[in-house]
N, CA, C and O atoms as CSV, one atom per row, in Angstrom:
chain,resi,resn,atom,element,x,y,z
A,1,UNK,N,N,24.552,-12.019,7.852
A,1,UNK,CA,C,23.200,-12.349,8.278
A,1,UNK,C,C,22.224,-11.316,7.720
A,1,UNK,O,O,22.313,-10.089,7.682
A,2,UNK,N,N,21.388,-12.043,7.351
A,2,UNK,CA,C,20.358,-10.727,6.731
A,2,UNK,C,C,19.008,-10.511,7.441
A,2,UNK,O,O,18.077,-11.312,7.514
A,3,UNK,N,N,19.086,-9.305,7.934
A,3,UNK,CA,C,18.229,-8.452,8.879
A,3,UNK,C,C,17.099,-7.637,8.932
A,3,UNK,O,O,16.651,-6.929,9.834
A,4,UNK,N,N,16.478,-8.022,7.050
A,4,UNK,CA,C,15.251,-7.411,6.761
A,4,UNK,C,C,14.466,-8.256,6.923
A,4,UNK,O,O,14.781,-9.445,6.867
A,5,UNK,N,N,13.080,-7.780,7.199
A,5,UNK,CA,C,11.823,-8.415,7.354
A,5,UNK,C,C,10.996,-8.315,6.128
A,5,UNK,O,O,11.135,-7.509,5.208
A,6,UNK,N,N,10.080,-9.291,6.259
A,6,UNK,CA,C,9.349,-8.994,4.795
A,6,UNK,C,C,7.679,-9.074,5.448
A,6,UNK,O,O,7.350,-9.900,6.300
A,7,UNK,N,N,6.773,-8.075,4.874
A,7,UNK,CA,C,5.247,-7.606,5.181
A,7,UNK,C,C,4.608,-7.771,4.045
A,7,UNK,O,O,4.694,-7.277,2.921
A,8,UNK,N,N,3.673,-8.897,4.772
A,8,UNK,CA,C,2.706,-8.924,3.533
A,8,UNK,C,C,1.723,-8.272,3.572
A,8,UNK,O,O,0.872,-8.232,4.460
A,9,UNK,N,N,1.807,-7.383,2.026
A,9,UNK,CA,C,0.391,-6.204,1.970
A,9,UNK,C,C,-0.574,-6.969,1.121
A,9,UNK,O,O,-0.361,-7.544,0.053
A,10,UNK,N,N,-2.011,-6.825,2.019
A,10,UNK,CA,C,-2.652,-7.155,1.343
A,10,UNK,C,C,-4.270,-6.420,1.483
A,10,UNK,O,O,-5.419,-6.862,1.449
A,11,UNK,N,N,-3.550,-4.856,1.683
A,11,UNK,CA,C,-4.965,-3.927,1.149
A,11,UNK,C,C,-3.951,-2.705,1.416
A,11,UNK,O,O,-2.922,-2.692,2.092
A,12,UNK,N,N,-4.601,-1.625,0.628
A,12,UNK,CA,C,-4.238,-0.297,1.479
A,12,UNK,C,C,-3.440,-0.025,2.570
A,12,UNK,O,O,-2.304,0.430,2.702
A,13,UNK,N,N,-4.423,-0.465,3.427
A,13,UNK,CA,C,-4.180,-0.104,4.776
A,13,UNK,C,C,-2.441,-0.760,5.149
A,13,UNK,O,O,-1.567,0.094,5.297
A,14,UNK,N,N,-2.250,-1.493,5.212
A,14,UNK,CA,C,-1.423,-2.493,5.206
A,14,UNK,C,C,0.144,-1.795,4.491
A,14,UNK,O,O,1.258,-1.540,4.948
A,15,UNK,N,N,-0.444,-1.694,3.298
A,15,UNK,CA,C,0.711,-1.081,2.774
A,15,UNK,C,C,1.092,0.918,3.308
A,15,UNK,O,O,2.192,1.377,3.614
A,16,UNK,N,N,0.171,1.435,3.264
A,16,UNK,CA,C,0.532,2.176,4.253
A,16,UNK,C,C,1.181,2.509,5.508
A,16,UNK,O,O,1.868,3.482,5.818
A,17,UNK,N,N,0.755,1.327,6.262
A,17,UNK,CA,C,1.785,1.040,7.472
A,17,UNK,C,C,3.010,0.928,7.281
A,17,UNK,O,O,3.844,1.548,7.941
A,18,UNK,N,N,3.395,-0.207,5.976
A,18,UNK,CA,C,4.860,-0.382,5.889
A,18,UNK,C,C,5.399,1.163,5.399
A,18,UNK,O,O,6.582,1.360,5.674
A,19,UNK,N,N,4.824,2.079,4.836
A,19,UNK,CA,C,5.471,2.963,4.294
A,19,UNK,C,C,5.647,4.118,5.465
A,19,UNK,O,O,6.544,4.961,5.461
A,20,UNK,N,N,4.784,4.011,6.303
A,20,UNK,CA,C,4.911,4.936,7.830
A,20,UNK,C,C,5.921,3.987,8.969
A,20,UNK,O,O,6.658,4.365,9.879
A,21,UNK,N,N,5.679,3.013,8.609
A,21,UNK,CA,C,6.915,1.930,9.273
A,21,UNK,C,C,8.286,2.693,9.383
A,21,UNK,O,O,8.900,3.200,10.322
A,22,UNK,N,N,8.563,2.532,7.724
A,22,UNK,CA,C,10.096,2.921,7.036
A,22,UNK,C,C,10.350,4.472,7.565
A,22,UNK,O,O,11.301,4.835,8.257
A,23,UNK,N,N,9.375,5.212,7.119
A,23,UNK,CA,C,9.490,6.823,6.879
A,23,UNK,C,C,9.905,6.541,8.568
A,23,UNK,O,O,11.116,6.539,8.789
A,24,UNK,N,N,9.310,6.389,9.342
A,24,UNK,CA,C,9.559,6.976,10.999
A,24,UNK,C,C,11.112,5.829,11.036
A,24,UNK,O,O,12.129,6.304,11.541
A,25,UNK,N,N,11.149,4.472,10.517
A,25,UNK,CA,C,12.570,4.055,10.877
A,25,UNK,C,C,13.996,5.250,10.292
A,25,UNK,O,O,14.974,5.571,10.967
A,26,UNK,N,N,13.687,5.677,8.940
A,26,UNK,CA,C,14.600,6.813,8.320
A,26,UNK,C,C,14.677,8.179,9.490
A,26,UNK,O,O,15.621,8.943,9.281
A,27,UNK,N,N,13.837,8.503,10.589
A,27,UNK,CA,C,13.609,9.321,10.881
A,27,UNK,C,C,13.211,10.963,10.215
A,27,UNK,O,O,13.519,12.126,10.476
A,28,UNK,N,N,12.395,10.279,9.271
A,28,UNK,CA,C,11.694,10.976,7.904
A,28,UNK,C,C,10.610,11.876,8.946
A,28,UNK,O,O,10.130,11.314,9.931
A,29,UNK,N,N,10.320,13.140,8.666
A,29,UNK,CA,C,8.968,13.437,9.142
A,29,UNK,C,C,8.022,13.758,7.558
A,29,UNK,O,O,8.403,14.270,6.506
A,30,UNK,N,N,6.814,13.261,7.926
A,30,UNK,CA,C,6.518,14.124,6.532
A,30,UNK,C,C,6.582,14.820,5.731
A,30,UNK,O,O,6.489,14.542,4.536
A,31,UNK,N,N,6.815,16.254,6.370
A,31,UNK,CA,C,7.144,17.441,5.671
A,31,UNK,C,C,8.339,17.363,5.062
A,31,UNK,O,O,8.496,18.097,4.086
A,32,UNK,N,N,9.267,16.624,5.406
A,32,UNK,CA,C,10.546,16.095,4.960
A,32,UNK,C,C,10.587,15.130,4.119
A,32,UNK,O,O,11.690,15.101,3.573
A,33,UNK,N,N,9.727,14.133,3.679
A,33,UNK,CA,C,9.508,13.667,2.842
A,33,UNK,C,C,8.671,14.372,1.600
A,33,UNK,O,O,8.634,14.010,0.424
A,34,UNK,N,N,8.050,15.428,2.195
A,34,UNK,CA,C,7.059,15.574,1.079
A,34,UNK,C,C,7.938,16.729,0.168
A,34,UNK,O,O,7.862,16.736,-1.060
A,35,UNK,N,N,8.685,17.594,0.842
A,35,UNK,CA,C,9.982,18.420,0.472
A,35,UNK,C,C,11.191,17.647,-0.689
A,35,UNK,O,O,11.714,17.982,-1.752
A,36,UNK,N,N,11.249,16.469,0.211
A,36,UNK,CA,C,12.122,15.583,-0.688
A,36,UNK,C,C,11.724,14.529,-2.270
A,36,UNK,O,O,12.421,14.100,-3.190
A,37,UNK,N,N,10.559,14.464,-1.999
A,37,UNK,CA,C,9.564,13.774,-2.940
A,37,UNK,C,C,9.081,14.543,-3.967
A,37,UNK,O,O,9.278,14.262,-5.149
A,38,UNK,N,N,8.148,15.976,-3.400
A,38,UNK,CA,C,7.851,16.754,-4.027
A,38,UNK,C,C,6.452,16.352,-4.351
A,38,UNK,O,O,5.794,16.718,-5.326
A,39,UNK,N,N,6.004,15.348,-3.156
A,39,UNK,CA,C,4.390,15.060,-3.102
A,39,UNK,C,C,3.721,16.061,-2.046
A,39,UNK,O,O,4.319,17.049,-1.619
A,40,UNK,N,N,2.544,15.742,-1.702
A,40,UNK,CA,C,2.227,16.775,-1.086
A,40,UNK,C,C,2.366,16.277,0.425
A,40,UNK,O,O,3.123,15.316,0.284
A,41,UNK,N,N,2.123,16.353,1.578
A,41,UNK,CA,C,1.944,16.326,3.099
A,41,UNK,C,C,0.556,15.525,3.080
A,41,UNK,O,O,0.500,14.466,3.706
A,42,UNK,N,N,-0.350,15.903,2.519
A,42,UNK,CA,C,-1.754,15.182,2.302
A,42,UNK,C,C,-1.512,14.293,1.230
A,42,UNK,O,O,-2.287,13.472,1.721
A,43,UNK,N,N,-1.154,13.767,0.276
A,43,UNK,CA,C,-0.526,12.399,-0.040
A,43,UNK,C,C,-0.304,11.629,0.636
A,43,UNK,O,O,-0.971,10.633,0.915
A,44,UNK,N,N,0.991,12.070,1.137
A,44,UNK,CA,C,1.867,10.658,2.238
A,44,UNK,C,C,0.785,10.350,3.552
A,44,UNK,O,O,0.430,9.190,3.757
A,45,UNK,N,N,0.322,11.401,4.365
A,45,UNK,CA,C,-0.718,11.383,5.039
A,45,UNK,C,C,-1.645,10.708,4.826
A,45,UNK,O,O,-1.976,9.879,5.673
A,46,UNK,N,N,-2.496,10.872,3.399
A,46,UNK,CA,C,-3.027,9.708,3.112
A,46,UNK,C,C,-3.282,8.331,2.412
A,46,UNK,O,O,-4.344,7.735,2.227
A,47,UNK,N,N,-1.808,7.950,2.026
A,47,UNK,CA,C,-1.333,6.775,1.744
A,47,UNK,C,C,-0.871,5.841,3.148
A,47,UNK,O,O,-0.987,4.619,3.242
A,48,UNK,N,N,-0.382,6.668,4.077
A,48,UNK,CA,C,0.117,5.854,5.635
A,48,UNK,C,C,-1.195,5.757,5.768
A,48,UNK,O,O,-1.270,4.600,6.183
A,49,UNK,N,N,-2.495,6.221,5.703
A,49,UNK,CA,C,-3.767,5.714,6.513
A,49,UNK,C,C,-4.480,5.217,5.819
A,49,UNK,O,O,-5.629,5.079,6.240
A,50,UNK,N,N,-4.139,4.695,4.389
A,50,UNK,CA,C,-4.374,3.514,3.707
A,50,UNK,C,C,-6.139,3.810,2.937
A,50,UNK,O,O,-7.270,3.327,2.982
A,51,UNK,N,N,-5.258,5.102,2.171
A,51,UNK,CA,C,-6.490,5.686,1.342
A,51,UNK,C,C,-6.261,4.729,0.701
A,51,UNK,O,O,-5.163,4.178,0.615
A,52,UNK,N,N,-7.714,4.266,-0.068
A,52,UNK,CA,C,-7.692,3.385,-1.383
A,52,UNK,C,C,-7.776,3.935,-2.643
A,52,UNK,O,O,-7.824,3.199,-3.628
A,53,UNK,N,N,-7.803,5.342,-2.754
A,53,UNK,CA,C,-7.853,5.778,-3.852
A,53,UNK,C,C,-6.192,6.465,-3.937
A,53,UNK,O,O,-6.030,7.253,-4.869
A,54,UNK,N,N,-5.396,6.298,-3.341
A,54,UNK,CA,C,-3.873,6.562,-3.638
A,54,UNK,C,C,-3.663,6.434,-5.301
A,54,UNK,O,O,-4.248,5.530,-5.897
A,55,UNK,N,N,-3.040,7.119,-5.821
A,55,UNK,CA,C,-2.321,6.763,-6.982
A,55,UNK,C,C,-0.872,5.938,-6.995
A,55,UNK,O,O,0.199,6.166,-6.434
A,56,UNK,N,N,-1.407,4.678,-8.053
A,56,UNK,CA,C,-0.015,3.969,-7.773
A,56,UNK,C,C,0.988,4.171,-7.846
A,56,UNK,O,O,1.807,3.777,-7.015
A,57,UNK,N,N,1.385,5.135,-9.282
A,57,UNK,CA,C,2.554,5.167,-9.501
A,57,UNK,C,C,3.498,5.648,-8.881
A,57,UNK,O,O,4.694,5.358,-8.915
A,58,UNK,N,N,2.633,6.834,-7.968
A,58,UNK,CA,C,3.082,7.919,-7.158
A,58,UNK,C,C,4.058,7.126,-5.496
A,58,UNK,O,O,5.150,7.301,-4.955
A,59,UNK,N,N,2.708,6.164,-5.241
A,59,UNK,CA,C,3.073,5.418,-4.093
A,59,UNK,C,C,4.207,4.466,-4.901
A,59,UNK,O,O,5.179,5.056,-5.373
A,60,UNK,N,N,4.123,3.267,-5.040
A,60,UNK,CA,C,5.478,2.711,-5.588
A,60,UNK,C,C,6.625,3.362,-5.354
A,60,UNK,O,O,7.551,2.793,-4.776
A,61,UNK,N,N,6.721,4.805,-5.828
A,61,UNK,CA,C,7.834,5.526,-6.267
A,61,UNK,C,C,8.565,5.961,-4.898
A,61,UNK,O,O,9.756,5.912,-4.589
A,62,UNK,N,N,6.992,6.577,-3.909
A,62,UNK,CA,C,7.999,6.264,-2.457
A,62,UNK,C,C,8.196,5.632,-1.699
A,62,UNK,O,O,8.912,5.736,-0.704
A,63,UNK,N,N,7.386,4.637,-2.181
A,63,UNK,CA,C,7.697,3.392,-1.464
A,63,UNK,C,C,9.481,2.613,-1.462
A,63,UNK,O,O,10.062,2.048,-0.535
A,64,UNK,N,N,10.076,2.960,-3.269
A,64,UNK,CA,C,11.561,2.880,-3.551
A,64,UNK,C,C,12.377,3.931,-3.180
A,64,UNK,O,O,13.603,3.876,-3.087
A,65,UNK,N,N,11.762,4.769,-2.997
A,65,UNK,CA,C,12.321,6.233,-2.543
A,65,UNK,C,C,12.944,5.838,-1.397
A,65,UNK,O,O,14.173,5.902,-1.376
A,66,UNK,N,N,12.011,5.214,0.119
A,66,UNK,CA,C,12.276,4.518,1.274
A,66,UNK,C,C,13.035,3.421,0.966
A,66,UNK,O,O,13.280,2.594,1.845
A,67,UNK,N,N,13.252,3.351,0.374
A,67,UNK,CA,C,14.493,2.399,0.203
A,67,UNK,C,C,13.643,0.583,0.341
A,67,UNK,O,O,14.366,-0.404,0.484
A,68,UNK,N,N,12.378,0.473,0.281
A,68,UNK,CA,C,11.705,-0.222,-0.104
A,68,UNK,C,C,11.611,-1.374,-1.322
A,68,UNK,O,O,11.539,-0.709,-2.355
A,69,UNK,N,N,11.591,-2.301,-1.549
A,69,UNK,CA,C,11.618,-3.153,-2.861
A,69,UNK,C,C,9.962,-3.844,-2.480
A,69,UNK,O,O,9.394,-4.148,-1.430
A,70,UNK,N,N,9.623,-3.883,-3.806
A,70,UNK,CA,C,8.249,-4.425,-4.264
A,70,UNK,C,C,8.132,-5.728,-4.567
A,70,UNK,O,O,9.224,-6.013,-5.058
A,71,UNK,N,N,7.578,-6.514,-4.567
A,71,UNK,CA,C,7.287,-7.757,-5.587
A,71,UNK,C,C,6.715,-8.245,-5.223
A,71,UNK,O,O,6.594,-8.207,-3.998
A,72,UNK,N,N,5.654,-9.361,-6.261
A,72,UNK,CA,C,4.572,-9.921,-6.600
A,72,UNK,C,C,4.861,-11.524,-6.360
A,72,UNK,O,O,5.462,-12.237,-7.163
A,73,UNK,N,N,4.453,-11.844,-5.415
A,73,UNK,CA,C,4.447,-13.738,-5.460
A,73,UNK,C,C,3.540,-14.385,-5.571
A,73,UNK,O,O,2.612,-14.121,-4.807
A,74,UNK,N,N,3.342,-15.607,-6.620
A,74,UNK,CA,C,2.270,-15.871,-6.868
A,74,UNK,C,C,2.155,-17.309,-5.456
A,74,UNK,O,O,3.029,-18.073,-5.045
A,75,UNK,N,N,0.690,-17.160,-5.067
A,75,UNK,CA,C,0.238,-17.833,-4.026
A,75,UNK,C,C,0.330,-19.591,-4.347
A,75,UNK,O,O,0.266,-20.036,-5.493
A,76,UNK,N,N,0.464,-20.328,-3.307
A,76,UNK,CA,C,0.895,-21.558,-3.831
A,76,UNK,C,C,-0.325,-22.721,-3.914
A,76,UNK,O,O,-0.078,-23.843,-4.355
């Protein structure tokens, strides 16, 4: 049976949540992510509160880091 959920992001904000979602399900604290990542504490901080000026590549990366998968569906 498969037991993941799927969130649709559709701003910032949104996607931030899912990534503060995951981090607190891992029992990640920031500083522990940002140690493990090698981003800063004010990054992840402000990617969970759904800065819009985040850099993508950066986010993506922990977004897979969290064990996260991405993808694009086109609307019907």
């Amino acid at each position: 049976m498969d037991t993941r959920t799927t969130m649709m992001i559709t701003d910032a904000k949104s996607f931030g949540q899912a990534i503060r979602k995951r981090r607190r399900e891992l029992g990640y604290t920031q500083a522990f992510l940002s140690e493990f990542s090698g981003f800063s504490v004010t990054f992840i901080s402000d990617l969970e509160n759904g800065k819009k000026t985040a850099e993508l590549e950066k986010s993506i990366y922990l977004a897979n880091l969290l064990g996260l998968d991405l993808s694009m569906t086109p609307r019907s």
